[in-house]
N, C-alpha and C positions, 0 to 999 in steps of 0.2 A: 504494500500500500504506500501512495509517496502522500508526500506534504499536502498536495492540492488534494487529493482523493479524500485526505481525514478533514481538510477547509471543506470540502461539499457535505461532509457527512454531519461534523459541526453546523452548518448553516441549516442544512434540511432538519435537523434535531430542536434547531431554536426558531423553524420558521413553524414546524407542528407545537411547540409549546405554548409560541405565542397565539396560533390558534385557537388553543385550550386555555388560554390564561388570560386574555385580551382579544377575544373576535371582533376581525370588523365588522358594523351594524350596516345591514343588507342594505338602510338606507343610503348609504356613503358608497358602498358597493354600486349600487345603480347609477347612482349620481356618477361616479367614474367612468363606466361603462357608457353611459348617456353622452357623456362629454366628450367622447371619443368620436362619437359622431360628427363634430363638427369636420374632424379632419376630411367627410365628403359632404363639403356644398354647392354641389352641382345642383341640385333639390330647391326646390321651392318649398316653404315652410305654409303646409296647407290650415288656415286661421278656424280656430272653434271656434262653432256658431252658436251652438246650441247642447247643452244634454242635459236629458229628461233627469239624471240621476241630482241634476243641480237645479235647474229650472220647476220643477213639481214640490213645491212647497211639504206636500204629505208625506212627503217620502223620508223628511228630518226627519219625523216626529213615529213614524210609522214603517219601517225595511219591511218588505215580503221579500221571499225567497222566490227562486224561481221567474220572477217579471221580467220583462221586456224593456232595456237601455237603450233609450235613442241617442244616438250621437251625430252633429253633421260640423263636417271641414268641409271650408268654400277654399279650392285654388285657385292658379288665375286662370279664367278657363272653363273651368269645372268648379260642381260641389257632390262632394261625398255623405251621403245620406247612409249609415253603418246602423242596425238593432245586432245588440249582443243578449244570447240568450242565453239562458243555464246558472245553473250555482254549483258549487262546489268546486272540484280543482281542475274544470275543463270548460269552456265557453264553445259555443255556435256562432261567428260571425256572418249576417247577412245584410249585403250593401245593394246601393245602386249607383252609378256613375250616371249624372246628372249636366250636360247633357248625354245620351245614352253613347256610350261608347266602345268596344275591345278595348281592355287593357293588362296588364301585370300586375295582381296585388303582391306585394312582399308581405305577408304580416311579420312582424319581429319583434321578438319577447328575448327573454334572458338564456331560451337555448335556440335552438336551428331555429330557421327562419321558415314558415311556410309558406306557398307560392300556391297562387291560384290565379286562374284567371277571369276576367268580369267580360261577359259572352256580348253579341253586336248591340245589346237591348242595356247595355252597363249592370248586369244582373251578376255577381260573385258569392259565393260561399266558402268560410273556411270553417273547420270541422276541429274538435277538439286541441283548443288555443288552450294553453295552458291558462287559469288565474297568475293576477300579478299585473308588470307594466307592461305594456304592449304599445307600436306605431305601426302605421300601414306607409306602405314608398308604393307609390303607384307611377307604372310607365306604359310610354306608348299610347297615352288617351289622345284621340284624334283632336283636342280641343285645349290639349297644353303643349307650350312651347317646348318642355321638357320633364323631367323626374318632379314628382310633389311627393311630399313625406308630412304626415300630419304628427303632432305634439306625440308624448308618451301621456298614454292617460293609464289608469289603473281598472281593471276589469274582476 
């Protein structure tokens, strides 16, 4: 074993204890991950318009399980009209591209990215998204200049 070999073995020994002794909190986690994104702004940054989760007063005072999240990002161009269905630790994403269009949804959350497509009617579905933060990078829509990527919201 040489010098550098027991320096990795050191290091990897104090990077698991600090894990155990001092985790970083998932929120500062995301937040670093999220920030990384800036290094591609090719994207247009698609602006919340609306969501039922903030906008429906009853909903403070009152959660159901189970209901139906409206959420709409206008880009320039386009507005993405998104209901997320479901509870527990998998969601149903179903949008419409407004005006109706083909395009590429990216959904992206904190593992693999799912990929679907939004058909000539701007009609998409994506199917067990993980709960958690999540954003959509949508391309190819006949009515944006380029890539739109709307906010991370929480689902």
């Amino acid at each position: 074993m040489t010098s550098h070999d027991a320096h990795d073995l050191l290091l990897q020994e104090l990077r698991r204890i600090a894990s155990v002794v001092d985790p970083i909190p998932e929120a500062l986690a995301n937040a670093g991950r999220e920030s990384l994104t800036w290094l591609r702004v090719d994207a247009e940054l698609a602006e919340l318009l609306s969501d039922s989760i903030v906008d429906d007063e009853r909903l403070a005072l009152v959660r159901s399980s189970g209901g139906v999240r409206a959420v709409t990002f206008e880009a320039d161009g386009f507005t993405i009209e998104l209901d997320i269905l479901g509870d527990g630790a998998h969601r149903t994403l179903v949008g419409q591209l407004v005006p109706a269009g083909a395009a590429e949804i990216e959904v992206q959350t904190g593992g693999a990215p799912i990929v679907v497509t939004a058909d000539a009617h701007g009609r998409f579905r994506a199917e067990n998204v993980p709960e958690g933060r999540m954003r959509l990078r949508i391309t190819g829509h006949p009515a944006a200049a380029g890539p739109a990527e709307t906010s991370w919201i929480t689902i």
